[in-house]
N, C-alpha and C positions, 0 to 999 in steps of 0.2 A: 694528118698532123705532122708527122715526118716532113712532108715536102716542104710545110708553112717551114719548122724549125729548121729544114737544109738550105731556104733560102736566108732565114735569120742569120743563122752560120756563116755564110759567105759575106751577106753585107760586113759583117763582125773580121773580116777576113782572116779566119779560126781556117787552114786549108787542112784538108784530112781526104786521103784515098776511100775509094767508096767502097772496099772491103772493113774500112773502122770507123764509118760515118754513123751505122747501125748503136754500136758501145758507143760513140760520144755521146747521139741525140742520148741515150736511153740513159743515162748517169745524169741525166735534169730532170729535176721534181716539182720544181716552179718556177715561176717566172712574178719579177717583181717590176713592178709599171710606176715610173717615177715620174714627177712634175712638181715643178716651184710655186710656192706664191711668189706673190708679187713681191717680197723684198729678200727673194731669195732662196729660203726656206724649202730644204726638199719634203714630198710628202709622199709615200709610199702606198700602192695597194697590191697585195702577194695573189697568186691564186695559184692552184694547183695547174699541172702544166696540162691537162685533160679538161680543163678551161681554158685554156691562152689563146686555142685557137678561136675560138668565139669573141675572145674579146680584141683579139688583133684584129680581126674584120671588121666587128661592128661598135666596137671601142667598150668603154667602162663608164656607167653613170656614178656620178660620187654629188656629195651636198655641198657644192659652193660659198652656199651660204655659211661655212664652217672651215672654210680656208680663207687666211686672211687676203681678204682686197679684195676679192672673185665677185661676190654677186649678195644683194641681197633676201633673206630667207622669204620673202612671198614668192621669189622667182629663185630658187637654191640650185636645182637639180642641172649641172653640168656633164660635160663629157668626157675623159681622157680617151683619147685616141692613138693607138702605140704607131711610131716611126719605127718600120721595121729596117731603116737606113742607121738608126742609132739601138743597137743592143750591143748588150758588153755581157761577158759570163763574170759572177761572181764569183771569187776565187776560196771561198770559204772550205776547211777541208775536210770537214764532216759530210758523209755522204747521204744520210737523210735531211742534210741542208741544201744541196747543191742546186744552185741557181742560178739563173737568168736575167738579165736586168734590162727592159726596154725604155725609153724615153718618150712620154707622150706630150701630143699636142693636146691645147685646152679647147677643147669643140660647145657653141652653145647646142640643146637639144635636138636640131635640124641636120647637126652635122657640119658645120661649118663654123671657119675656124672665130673663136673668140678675138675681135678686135681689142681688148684692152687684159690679153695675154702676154706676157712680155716675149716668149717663143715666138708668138706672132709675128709682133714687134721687128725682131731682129728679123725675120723671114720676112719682112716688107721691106726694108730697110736694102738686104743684100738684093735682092732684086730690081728696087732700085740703082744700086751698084752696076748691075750687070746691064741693064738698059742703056746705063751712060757708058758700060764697053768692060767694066772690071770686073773684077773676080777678087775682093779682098783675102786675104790670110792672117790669120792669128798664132802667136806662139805665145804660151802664157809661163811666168814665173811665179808659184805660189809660196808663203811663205806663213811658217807657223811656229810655234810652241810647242815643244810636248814637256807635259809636267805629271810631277809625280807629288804623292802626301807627301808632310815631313811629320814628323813625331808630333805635333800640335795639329795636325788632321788639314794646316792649311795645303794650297800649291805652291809650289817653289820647282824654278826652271831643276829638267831629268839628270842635268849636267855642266860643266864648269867650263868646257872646250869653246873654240870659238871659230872662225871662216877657215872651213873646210878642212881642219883639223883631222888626222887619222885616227884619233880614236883610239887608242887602247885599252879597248872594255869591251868584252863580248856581248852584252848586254845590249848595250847602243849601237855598237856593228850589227848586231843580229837586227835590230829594231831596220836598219837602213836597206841591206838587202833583201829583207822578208819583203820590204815595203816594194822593192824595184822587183822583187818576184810576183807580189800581188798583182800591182800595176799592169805588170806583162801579161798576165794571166787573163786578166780584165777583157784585154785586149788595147790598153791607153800606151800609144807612143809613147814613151819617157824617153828624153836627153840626155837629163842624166839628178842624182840627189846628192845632196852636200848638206854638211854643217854651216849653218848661219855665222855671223859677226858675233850674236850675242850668247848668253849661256844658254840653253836648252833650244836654240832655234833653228830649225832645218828651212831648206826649199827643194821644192820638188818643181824642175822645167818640164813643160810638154814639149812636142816636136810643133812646129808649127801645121795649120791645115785650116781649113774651113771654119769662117765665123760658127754656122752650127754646129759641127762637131765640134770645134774647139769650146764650146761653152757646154758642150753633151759632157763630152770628155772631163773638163774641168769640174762640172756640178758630182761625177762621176770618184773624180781621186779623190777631194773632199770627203767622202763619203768613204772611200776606202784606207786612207789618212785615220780618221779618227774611229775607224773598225780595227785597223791595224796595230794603234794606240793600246784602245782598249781589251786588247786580246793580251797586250801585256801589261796588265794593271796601271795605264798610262792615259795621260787626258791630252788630246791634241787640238789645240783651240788657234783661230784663226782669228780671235779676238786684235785689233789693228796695233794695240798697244797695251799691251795686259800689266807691265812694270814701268814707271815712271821716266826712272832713268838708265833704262835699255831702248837697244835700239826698236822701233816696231816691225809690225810686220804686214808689208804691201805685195800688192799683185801685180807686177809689173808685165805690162801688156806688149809685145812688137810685132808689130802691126806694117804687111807691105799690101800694095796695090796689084794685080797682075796686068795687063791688056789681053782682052780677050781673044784678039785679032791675030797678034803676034804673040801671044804663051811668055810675052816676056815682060819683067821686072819693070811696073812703070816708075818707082818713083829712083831708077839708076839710071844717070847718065854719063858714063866714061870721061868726058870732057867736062865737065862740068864742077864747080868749086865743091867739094866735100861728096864726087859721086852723084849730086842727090839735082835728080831732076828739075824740071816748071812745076810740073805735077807734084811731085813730094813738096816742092816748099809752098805749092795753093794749100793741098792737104794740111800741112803745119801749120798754113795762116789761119785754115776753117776753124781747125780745133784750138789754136791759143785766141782767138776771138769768141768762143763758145764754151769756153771751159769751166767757165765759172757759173756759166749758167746752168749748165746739169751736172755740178759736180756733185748735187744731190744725188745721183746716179752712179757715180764713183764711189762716194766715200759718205756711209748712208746712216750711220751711228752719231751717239754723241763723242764716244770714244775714238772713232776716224783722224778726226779733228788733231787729238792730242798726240797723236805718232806726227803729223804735219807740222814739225817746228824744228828750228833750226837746229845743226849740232848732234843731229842722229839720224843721218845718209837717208832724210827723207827728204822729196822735195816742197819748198815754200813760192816758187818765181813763176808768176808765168811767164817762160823764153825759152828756148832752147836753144840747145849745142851741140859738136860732135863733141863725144865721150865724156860731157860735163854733166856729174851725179847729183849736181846742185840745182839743175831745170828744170820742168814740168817735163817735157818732152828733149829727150838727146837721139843721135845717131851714134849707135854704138861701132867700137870699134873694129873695123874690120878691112885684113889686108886687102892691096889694090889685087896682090894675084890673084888671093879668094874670088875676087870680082869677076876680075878679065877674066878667069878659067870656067866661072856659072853663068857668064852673061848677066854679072849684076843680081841673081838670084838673092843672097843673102842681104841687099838693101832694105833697108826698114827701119820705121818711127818708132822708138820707145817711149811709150806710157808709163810716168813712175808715179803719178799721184794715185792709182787705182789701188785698194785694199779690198782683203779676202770678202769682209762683209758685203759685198755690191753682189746685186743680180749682174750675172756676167751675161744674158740674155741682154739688158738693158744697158749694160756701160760699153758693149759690142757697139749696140747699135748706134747711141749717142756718138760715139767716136769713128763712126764708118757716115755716120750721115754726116758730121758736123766736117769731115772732110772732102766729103763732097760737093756740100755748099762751098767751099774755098775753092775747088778745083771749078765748079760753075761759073763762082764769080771772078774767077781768076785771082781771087785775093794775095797781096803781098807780102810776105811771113818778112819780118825784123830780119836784124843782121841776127847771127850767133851769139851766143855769150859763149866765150870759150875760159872763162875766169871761174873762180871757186866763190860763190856772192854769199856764202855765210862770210868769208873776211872781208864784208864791206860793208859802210855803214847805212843805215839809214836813207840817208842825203845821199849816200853817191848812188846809190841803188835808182832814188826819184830821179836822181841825175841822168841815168840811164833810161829812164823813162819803162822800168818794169815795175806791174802793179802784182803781187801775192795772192796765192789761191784765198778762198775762204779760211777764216781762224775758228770757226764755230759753228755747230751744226744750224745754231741759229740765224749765221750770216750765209748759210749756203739757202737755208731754206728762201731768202729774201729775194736770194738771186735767182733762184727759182719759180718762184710766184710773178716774177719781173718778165720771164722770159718765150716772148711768142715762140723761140725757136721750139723748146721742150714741149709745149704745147700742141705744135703742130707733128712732132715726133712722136710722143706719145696717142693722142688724142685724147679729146675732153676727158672721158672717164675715168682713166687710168693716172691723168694729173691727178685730176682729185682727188682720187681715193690716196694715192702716196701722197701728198699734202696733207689730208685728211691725217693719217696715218704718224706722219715724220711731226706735223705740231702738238698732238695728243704727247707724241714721245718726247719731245721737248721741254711738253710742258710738266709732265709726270717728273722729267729728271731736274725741272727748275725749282720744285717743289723742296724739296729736297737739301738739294746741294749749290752751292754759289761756283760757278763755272774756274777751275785755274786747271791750266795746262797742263801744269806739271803733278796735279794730284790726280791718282787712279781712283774713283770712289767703289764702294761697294752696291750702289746703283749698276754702274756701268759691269763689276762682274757677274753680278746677278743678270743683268742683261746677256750679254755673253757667254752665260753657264759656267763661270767660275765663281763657286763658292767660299768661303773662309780662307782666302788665297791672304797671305804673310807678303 
């Protein structure tokens, strides 16, 4: 058992001399085995750490048929399988709590991996990748809420501050660094955490790394975000747009290419207009040619939709620019030395349409394969926009020949039903059931409510897990 958890330890790169390997292993009492459904959803199963090693070898059966999308109940009984490449220690500081937290693969009965898994998914996806010569990298930007009661029992934002404001309130200081001490503890790269543009909203950066880790990772701080929250009588919701007229809150994704051959940056070219490679602007052609068709993959709510409109630092175009906050996709800015001195290392496509609600398993992979097809086909990426296009109207916008993501969970879902590309990224099943799944919820919330941008309904916080929120 020791040796199982000293190699868990190390993958976790937790390093300890082998005079206090002993006290680390022996201060864990269980181990918790985590995996998503399909729209994201983590679902947990704990066991005593005097089990873990049995179920790290030969995994964990669980009922299927009772996570949403997985399988139906004549055929229920699935697998979790733990990645002993993704365990994180939980940072809880109770000591008859103290745990462990693995990432497993969704296995059917046989032992092999579930194709219409979304883990999977992305594990075909990067492989992909790598056949054609890459090695992608992920650094993600998550971005949330934390709320507290007000004397009417509703939510209303923790605080009144705004981007990256110092805070002078031990309260919400303590809330920030507990949170960058948990993180560390976890063992998740942090960058760095700051106060949002709006009242109560923070973002937590990861370090950039590997599509799977980076989405281990991310499914990971979520999860210790709103433990962190709730340990101060605090609700941290990742809900895309919880207030009308605040700004929302997206998951901005940046995203480089390596070559595998050369360890180096493919989408930097020194000479080249803006740094940015053949490759980086095939990559940018794939995905603003595909974007609309799995942004059902992106931005997966009905409430997605309503942070996506002009006038609130989110983006509505599909184009891209350097350090323009108004595009689906920019290259952010970064000095030429930074460059020259990494060999191009820091180059990279930022994703601003992605919001917290998305399986980051599946908005990974849509956006690693939808640039690969551009790199394959060599596709053409447009000029720049390097303008601010909410100051533009209409007409000059068509004039420009740029067409606007989705306005509605219901015009995404269109574009999705339309789209062999998602289809063949997904496969059949795993369409369906999220189709299946996305038009029930569609229609539940049409029932309802008559769709306007600008209103939050109490559908959509219910959905969300905000209740009686002002």
């Amino acid at each position: 058992m020791k040796k199982l958890l000293a190699l868990c330890l190390l993958f976790a790169n937790i390093k300890a001399d082998s005079s206090k390997q002993d006290i680390q292993l022996n201060k864990f009492h269980y181990m918790d085995f985590f995996f998503l459904d399909i729209l994201g959803n983590p679902k947990c199963i704990t066991l005593p750490m005097d089990k873990a090693q049995n179920a790290c070898k030969y995994g964990i059966f669980f009922d299927g048929s009772s996570v949403l999308g997985y399988t139906s109940i004549n055929e229920s009984d699935l697998l979790a399988r733990p990645d002993t490449h993704a365990l994180f220690v939980l940072p809880w500081g109770m000591e008859e709590t103290s745990s462990l937290a693995m990432m497993c693969d969704i296995c059917t009965i046989d032992g092999n991996l579930s194709t219409s898994s979304p883990r999977t998914i992305l594990k075909h996806v990067v492989k992909d990748a790598s056949n054609q010569g890459f090695s992608p990298y992920f650094g993600v930007e998550i971005e949330f809420y934390l709320l507290k009661k007000n004397d009417q029992g509703g939510y209303v934002p923790v605080d009144a501050f705004g981007y990256c404001e110092a805070m002078p309130n031990y309260v919400f200081k303590n809330f920030q660094t507990s949170l960058v001490n948990a993180l560390k503890k976890t063992g998740i790269d942090v960058e760095k955490v700051h106060h949002e543009v709006a009242h109560g909203q923070y973002e937590v950066v990861l370090k950039y790394t590997d599509p799977i880790h980076a989405a281990d990772s991310l499914v990971m701080t979520k999860y210790i975000i709103q433990a962190a929250a709730q340990s101060q009588g605090l609700l941290a919701t990742f809900m895309p747009k919880p207030f009308a007229h605040q700004n929302g809150s997206g998951m901005h994704m940046h995203v480089s290419f390596f070559d595998k051959e050369t360890e180096n940056n493919a989408f930097y070219n020194e000479h080249a207009k803006n740094s940015l490679s053949d490759i980086g602007l095939h990559f940018i052609a794939g995905n603003l040619n595909r974007l609309k068709q799995c942004e059902l993959l992106l931005n997966t709510s009905v409430n997605s939709f309503k942070r996506l409109v002009p006038g609130y630092e989110a983006p509505v175009y599909l184009c891209w620019g350097s350090k323009n906050r108004s595009a689906a996709l920019r290259i952010p800015d970064i000095t030429k030395f930074a460059l020259h001195d990494t060999h191009g290392a820091p180059m990279r496509v930022e994703f601003r349409i992605p919001d917290g609600s998305c399986n980051p398993y599946l908005a990974f992979a849509a956006i690693i394969e939808a640039g690969l097809q551009g790199i394959k086909n060599k596709e053409k990426a447009p000029e720049p926009i390097e303008h601010n296009l909410y100051h533009y109207s209409e007409d000059e916008i068509a004039e420009l020949g740029i067409s606007t993501i989705a306005t509605s969970l219901g015009e995404a879902l269109d574009e999705y039903k339309n789209s062999e590309f998602v289809q063949l990224l997904l496969g059949g099943t795993l369409y369906n059931k999220i189709l299946e799944i996305k038009e029930k919820e569609l229609s539940a919330y049409s029932k309802n409510e008559v769709h306007n941008a600008f209103v939050i309904t109490d559908w959509e916080r219910n959905y969300h897990s905000i209740q009686n929120q002002e």
